[in-house]
KOLTIPA-564754 format. One line per field, with one value per residue: x, y, z of N, C-alpha, C in turn. Coordinates in steps of 0.1 Angstrom, whole numbers, always signed. Each point is the difference from the previous one (the first is absolute). Example, Ala and Ser with C-alpha at 12.3 -4.5 7.8 and 13.67 -1.06 7.14 Angstrom:
2
n_east: +132:-4
n_north: -57:+11
n_up: +78:-7
ca_east: -9:+9
ca_north: +12:+11
ca_up: +0:+0
c_east: +9:-8
c_north: +12:+11
c_up: +0:+8
END
This chain:
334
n_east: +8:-1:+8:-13:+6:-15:-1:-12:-1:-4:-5:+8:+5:-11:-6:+10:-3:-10:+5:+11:-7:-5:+12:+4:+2:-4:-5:+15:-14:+13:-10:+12:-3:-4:-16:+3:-8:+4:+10:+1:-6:+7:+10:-7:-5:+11:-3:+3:-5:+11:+10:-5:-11:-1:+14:-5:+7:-1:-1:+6:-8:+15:-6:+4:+1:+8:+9:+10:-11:-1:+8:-2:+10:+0:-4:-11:+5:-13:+3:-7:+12:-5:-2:-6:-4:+5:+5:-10:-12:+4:+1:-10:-3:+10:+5:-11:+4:-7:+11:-5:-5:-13:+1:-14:+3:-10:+10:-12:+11:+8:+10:-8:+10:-3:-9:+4:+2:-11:+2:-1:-4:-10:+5:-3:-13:-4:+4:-7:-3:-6:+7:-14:-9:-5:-10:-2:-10:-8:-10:-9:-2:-12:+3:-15:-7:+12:-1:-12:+15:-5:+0:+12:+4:+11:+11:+10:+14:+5:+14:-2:+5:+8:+4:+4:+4:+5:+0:+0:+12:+4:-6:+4:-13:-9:-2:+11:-5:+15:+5:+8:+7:+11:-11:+5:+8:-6:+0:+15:+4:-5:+3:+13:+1:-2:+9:+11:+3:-3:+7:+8:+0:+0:+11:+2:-1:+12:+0:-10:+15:-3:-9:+3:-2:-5:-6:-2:-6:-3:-9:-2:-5:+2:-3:-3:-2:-5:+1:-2:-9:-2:-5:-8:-7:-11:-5:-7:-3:+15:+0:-2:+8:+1:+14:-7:-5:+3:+14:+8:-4:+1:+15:+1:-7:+10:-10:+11:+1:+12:+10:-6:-3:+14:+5:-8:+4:+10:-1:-5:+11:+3:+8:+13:+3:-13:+2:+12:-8:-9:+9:+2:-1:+17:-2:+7:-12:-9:+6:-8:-14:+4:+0:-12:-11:+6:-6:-12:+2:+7:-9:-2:-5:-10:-1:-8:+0:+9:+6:-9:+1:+15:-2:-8:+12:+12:-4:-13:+5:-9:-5:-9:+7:+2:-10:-5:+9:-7:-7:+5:+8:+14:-5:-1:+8:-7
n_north: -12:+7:+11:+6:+10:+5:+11:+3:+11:+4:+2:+0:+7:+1:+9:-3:+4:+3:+7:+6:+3:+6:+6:-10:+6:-8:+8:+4:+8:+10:+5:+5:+3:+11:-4:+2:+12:+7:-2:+6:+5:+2:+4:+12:+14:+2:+13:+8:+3:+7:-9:-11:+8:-6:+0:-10:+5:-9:-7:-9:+15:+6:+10:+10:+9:-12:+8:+0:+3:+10:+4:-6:-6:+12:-8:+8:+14:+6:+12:+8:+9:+11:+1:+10:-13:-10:+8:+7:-12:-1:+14:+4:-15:+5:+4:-5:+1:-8:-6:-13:+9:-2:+11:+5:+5:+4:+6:+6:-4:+13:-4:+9:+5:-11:-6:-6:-8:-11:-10:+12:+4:-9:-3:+11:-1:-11:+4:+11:-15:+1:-10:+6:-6:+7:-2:-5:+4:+7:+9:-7:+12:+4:+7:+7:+5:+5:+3:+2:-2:+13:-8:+1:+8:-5:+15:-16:+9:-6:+4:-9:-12:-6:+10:+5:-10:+4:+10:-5:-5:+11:+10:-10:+3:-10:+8:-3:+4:-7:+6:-6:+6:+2:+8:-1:+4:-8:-9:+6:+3:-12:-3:+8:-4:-12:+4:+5:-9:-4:+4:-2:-11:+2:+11:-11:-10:+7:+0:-10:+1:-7:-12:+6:+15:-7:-9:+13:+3:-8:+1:+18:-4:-11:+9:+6:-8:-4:+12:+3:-13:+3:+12:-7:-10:+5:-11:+1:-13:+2:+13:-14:-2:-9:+1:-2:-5:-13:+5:+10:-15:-11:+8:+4:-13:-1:-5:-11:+5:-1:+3:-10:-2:+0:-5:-7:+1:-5:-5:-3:+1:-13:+8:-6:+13:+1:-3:+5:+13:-7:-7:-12:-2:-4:+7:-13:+0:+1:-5:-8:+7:+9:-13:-6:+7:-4:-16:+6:+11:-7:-5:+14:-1:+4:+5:-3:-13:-5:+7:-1:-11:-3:+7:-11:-5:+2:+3:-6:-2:+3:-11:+8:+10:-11:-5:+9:-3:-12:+6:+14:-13:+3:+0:-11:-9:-9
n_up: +0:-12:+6:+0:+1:+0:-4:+10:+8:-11:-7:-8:+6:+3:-15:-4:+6:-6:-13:+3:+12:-16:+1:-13:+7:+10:+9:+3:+1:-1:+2:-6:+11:-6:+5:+8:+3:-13:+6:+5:-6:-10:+11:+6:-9:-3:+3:-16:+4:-4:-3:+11:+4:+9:+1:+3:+14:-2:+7:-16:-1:+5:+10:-10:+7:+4:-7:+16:+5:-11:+3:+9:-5:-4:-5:-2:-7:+2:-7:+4:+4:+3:-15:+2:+1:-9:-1:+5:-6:-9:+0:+7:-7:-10:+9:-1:-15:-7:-2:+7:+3:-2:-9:+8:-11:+9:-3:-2:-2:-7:+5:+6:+7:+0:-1:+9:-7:+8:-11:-8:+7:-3:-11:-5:+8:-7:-11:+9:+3:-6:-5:-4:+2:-13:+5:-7:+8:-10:-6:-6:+11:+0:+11:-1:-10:-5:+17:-4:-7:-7:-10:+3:-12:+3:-2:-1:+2:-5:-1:+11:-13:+14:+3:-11:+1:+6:-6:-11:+5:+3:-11:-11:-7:+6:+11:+6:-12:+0:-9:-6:-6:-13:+0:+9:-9:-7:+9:+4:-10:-5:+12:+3:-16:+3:+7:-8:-6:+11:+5:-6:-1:+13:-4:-14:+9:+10:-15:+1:-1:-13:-6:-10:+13:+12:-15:-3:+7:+2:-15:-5:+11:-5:-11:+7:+5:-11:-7:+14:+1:-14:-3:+14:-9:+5:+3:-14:-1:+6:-11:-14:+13:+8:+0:-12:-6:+5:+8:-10:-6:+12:+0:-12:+4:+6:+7:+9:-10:+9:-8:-3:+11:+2:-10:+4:+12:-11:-6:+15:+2:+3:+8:-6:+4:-4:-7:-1:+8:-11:-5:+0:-15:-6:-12:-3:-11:+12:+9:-6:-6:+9:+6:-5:+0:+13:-2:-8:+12:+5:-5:+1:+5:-9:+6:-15:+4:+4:-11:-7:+2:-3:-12:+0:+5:-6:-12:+8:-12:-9:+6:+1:+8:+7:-1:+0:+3:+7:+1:+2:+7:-11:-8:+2:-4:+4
ca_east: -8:+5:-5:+1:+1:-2:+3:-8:-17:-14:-11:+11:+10:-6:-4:+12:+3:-14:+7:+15:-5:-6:+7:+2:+14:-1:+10:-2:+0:+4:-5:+4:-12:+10:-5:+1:-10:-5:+7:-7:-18:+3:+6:-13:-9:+4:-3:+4:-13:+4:+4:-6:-12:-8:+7:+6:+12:+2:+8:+17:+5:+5:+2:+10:+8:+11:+6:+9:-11:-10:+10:+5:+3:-10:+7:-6:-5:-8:-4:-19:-7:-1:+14:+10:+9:+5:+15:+3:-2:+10:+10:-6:-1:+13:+4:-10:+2:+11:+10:-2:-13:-5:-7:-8:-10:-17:-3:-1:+4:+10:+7:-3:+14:+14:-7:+6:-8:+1:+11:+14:-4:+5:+16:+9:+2:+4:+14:+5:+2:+3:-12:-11:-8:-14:-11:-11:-13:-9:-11:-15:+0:-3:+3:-11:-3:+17:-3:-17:+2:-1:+15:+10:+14:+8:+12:+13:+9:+20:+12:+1:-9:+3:-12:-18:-3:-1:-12:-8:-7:-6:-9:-15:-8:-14:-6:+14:+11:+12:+9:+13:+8:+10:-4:+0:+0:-9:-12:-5:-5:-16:-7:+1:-6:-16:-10:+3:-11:-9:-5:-7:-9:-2:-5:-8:-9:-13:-1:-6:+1:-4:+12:+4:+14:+7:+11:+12:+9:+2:+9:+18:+9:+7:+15:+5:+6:+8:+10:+4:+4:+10:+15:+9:+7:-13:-8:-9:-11:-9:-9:-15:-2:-3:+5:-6:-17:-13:-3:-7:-14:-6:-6:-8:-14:-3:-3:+4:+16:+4:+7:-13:-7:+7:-6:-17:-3:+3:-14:-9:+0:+5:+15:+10:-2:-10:+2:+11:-2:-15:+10:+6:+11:+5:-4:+14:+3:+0:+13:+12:+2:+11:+12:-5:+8:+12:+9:-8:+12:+16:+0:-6:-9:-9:-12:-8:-7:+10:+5:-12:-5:+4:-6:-9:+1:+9:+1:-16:-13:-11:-2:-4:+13:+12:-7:+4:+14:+4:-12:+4:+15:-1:-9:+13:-6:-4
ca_north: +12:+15:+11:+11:+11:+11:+13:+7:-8:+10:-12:-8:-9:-9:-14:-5:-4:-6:-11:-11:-7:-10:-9:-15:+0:+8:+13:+9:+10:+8:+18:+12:+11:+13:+7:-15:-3:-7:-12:-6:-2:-13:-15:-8:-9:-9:+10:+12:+7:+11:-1:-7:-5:-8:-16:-11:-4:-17:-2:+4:+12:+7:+15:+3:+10:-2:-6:-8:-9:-2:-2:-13:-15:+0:-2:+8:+12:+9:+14:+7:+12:+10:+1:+10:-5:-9:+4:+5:-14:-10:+5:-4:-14:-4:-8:-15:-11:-9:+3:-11:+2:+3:+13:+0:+16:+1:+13:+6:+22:+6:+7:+13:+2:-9:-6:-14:-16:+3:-8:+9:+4:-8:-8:+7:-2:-15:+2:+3:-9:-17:+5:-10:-9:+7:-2:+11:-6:+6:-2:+7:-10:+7:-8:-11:-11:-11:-1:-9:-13:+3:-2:+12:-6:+11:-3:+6:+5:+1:-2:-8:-13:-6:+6:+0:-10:+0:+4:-4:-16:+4:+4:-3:-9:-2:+14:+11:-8:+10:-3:+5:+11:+7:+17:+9:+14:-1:-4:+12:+13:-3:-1:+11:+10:-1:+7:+14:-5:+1:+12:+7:-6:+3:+11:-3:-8:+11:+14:-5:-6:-10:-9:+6:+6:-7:-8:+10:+2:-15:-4:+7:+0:-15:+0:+5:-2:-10:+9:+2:-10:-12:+11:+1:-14:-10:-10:+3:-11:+5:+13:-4:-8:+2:+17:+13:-3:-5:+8:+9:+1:-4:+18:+8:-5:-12:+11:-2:+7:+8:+4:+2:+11:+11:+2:-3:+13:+15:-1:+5:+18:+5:+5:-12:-4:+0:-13:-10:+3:-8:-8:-5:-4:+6:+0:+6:+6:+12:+1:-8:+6:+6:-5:-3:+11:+1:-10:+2:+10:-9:-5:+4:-8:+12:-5:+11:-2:-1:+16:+6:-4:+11:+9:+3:+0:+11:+12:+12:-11:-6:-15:+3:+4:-12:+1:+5:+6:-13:-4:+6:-5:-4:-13:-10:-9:-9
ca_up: +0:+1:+1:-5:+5:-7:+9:-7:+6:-7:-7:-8:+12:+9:-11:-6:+13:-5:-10:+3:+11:-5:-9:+1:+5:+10:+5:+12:-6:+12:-4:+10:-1:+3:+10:+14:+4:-11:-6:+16:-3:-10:+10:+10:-11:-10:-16:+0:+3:-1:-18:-11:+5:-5:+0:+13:-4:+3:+12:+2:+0:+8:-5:+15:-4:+2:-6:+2:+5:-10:-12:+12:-5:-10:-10:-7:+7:-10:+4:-2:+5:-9:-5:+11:+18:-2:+4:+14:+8:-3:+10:+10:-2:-3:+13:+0:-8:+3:-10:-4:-2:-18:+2:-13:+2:-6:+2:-18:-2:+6:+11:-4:-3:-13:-12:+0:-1:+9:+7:+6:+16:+9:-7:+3:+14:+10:-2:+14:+4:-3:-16:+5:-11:+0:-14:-3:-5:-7:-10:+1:+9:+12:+12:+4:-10:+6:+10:+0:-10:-14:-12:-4:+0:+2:-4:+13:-13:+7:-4:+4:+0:+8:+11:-1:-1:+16:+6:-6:+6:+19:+6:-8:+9:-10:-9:-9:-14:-6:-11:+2:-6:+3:-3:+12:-3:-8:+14:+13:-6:-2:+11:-1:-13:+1:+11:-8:-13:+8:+3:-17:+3:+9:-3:-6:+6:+8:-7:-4:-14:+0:-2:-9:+6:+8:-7:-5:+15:+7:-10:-3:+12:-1:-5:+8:+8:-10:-7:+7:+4:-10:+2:+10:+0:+0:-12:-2:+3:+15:+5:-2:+10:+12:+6:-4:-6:+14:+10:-8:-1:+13:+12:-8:+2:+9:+14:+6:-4:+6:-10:-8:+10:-4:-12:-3:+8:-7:-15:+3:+1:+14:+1:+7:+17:+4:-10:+8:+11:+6:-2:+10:-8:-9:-11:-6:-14:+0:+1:-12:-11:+5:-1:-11:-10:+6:-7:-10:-6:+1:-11:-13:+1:+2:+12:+0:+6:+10:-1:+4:+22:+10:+2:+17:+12:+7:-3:+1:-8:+1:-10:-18:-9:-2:-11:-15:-2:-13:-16:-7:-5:-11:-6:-8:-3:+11
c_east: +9:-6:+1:-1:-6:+1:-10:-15:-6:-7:+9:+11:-13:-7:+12:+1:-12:-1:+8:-6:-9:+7:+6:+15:+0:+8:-8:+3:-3:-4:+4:-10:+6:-7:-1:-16:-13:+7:-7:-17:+4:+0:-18:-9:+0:-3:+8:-13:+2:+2:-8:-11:-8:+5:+12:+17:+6:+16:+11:+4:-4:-1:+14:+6:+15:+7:+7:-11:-6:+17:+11:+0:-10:+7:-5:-4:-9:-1:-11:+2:-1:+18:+6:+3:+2:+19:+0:-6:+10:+17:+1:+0:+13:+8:-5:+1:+11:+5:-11:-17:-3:-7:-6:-11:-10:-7:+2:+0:+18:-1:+1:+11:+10:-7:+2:-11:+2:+8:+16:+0:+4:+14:+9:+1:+7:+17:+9:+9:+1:-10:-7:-2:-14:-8:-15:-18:-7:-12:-14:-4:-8:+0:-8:-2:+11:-5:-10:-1:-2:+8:+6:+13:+7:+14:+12:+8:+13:+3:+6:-10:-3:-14:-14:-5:-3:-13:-11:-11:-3:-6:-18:-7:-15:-4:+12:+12:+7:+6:+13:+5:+10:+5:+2:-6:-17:-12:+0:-6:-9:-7:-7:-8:-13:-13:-1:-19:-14:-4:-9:-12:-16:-9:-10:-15:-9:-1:-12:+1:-2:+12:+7:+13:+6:+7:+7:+15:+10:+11:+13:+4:+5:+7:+7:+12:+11:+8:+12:+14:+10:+11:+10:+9:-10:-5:-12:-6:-4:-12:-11:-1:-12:+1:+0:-10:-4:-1:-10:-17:-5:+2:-9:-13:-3:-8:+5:+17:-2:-3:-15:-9:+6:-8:-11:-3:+6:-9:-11:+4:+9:+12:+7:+0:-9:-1:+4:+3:-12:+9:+3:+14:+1:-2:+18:-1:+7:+17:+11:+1:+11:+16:+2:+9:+17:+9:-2:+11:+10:-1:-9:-15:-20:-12:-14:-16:+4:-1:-20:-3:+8:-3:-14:-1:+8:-4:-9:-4:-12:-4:-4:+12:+8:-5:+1:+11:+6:-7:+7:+14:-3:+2:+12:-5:+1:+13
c_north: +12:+11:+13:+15:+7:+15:+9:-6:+5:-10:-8:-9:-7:-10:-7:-12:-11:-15:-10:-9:-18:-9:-11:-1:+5:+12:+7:+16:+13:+15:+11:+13:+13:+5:-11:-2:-9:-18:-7:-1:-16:-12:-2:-4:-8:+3:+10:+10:+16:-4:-12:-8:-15:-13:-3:-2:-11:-2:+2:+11:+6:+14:+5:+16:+2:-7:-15:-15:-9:-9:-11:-8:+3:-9:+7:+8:+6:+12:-1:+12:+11:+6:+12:-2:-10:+2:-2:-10:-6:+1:-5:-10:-2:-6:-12:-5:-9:-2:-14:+5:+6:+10:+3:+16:-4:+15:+9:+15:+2:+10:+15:+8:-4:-4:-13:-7:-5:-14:+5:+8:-9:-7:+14:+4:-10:-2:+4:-10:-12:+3:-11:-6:+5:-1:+13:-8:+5:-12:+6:-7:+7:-9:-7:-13:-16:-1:-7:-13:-4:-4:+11:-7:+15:-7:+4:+0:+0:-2:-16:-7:-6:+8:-1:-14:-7:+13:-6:-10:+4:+7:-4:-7:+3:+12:+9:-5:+12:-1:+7:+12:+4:+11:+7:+18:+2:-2:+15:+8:+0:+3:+16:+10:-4:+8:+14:-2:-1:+13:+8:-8:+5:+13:+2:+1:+14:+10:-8:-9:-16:-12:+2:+4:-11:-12:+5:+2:-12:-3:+5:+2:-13:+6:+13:-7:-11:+6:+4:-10:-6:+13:-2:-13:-11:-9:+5:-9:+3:+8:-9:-12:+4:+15:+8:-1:+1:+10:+12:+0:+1:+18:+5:-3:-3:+16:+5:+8:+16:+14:+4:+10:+14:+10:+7:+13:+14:+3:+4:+17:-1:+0:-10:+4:-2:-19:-12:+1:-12:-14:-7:-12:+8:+0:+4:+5:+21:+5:-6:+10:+12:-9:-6:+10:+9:-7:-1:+13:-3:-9:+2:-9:+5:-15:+12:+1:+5:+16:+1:-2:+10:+14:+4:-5:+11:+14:+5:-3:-6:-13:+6:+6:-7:-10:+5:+7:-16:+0:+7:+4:-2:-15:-9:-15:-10:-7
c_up: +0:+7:-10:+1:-7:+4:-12:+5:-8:-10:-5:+7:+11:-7:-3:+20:+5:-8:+1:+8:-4:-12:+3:+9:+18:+2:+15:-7:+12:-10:+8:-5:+6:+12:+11:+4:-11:-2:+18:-7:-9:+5:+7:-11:-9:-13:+2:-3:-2:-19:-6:+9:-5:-4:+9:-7:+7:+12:-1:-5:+9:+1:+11:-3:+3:-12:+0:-1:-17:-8:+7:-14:-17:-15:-13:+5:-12:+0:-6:+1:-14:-5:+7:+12:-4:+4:+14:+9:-2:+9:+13:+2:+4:+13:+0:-9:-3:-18:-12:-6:-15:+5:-15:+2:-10:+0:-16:+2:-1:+10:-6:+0:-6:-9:+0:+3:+16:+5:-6:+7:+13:+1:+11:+14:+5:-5:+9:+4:-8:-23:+4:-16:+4:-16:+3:-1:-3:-7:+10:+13:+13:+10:+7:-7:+3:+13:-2:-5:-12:-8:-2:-9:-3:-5:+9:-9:+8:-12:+2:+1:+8:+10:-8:-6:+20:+7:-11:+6:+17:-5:-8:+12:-9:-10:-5:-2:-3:-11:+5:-9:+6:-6:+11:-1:-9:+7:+4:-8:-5:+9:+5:-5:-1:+15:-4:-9:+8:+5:-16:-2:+8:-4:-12:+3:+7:-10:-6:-17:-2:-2:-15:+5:+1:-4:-7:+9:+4:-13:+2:+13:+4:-12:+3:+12:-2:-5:+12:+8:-8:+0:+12:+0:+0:-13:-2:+5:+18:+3:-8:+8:+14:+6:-6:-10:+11:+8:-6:-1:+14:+3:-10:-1:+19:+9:+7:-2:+8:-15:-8:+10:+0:-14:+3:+6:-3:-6:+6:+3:+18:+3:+1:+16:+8:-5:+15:+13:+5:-1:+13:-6:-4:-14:-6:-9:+3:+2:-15:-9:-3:-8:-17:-8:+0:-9:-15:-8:-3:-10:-15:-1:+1:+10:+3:+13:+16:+3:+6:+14:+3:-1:+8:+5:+8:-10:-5:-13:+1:-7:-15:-5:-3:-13:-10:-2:-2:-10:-9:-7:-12:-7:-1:-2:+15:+4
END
C-alpha cells in the first residue's frame, strides 16, 4: 500500500483525494489543507463542505494542516493548489520531501510572474535539494462529477516512460482512465489556454449570443492554442487530445467552469471585482491570460482571442468590443 501526499484542500485536490481512494491500487491518501480548522471539519465530517459539498470522503484520507504530518513516507506527492502558490507550497513542503518520491501537478495555469509551466516551477523548487521526477495530469475533469464516480479520462505526461507507466497503474480505477503522454509542455499549455477560452466562452453566453458564436469560438480558439503550443515545441495531436479538445469543450459548455462563470458574468455587465469578490475558487484563466500573451510576444506568435479576454479583463473593455474587434480582423484564409 502506497501513500499519497496531496497539497491542496479546494475542489480538485479533495476530488483527486476522492478518486485515487477508489482506485485498483490500495493507498494511504494524506490532504494537506492550508486552513487547520477546515482540514479539522474534513477529518469530523468527513466532507469538504466549504470546496466540495456533498461527498463523502472515505476513511483512508487524511486531512491535515501539517506538512511534516501529510508528507510522512509519501511516495507520491500531488500539487492541487492554485498556480500563483504553487512555488511558495511547494517551498514550504520542501524540508519534507523525500528524494524517492513521484511528483505530480494537477494544477492548469502559469505562474503569473514567470510564465512557467507549473511542473517548472516545481523542478525548480525541488532542485533546491535533490532533481525530482515530476509528470503532469490534466484533461476534462470537473471535480465532482470524478468524485461522484462518473467516467472520467484524463491525461498524465512525463518525460519519463518509466513514471508514467507507474502512476498509470496507481492511480486508474473503474471510473478514471488515464492515457499516458509525453507532451509535457503541450498538456500544460493546453490546459492553461483553455480556461483563457472559457472565460470567452462564458462572455459569449452572458451577451446572450447563440450556438453559431459559440462553435465559432471553441473552433479558432483550439487553433489558437495549437498555433501556440507547436511554436513553443508542443505536438499538435495533444491540443486534438484529451488536454485540449476535451478539456476545451467540458469549461466552454460545462456549468460548473469556474472560467465560464467568470465570462458569463462579464457579459452580463458585472465588474471582475465585484466578479471574483462572490468566488470562493479560483478562476486561473483570469491570472493566465496576462502570461499567455507574455510567451505569445517572445515568440512572434498573434493570440487574437487571448489578446481580447485580456482586454476585459484588465483594460476596461467591453464583451461586445472584444467582439468586434475579432470580427473585424482582416480576412485570411482558415
Amino acid at each position: 500500500m502506497s501513500r499519497i501526499a496531496i497539497l491542496g484542500g479546494g475542489s480538485w485536490g479533495t476530488g483527486l483525494a476522492v478518486v485515487l481512494s477508489a482506485s485498483r491500487r490500495k493507498h494511504e491518501i494524506r490532504l494537506w489543507v492550508r486552513d487547520s480548522s477546515l482540514a479539522e471539519s474534513i477529518e469530523q465530517d468527513r466532507e469538504n463542505k466549504k470546496y466540495l459539498p456533498g461527498i463523502s470522503a472515505p476513511d483512508c484520507v487524511k486531512a491535515s494542516a501539517n506538512f511534516e504530518e501529510v508528507l510522512q513516507q509519501a511516495q507520491i506527492v500531488l500539487g492541487a493548489v492554485p498556480s500563483a502558490h504553487t512555488r511558495g507550497i511547494f517551498a514550504l513542503a520542501l524540508p519534507h520531501l523525500s528524494r524517492e518520491a513521484a511528483f505530480v501537478s494537477a494544477t492548469k495555469g502559469l505562474e503569473p510572474a514567470t510564465h512557467l509551466r507549473m511542473s517548472e516551477v516545481i523542478s525548480q523548487v525541488i532542485n533546491a535539494r535533490f532533481v525530482p521526477s515530476v509528470a503532469v495530469l490534466s484533461g476534462p475533469s470537473f471535480a465532482a462529477e470524478a468524485a461522484q464516480g462518473q467516467p472520467t479520462a484524463v491525461v498524465l505526461a512525463s518525460k519519463d516512460a518509466a513514471l508514467s507507466a507507474f502512476l498509470q497503474e496507481e492511480f486508474s480505477g473503474p471510473a478514471f482512465r488515464l492515457y499516458t503522454n509525453d507532451d509535457v509542455l503541450g498538456v500544460e499549455l493546453a490546459g492553461a489556454m483553455k480556461n483563457v477560452m472559457a472565460i470567452a466562452a462564458g462572455a459569449c453566453q452572458g451577451l446572450g449570443l447563440g450556438a453559431n458564436s459559440l462553435a465559432a469560438l471553441i473552433t479558432r480558439g483550439l487553433a489558437e492554442m495549437t498555433r501556440l503550443a507547436v511554436a513553443l515545441g508542443g505536438k499538435p495531436e495533444t491540443l486534438s487530445g484529451l488536454a485540449g479538445m476535451g478539456d476545451l469543450i467540458l469549461t466552454c459548455y460545462g456549468a460548473q467552469s469556474r472560467n465560464r462563470r467568470v465570462g458569463f458574468e462579464l457579459g452580463q455587465g458585472r465588474s471582475l471585482t465585484e466578479i471574483l469578490a462572490g468566488m470562493t475558487m479560483v478562476a486561473e484563466g483570469v491570472g493566465t491570460a496576462a502570461a499567455l500573451l507574455a510567451l505569445a510576444k517572445e515568440n512572434r506568435i498573434e493570440l487574437p482571442i487571448t489578446q481580447q479576454v485580456h482586454s476585459i479583463l484588465h483594460l476596461g473593455n467591453s464583451p461586445r468590443e472584444a467582439i468586434r474587434a475579432i470580427m473585424e480582423r482582416p480576412l485570411k484564409r482558415e
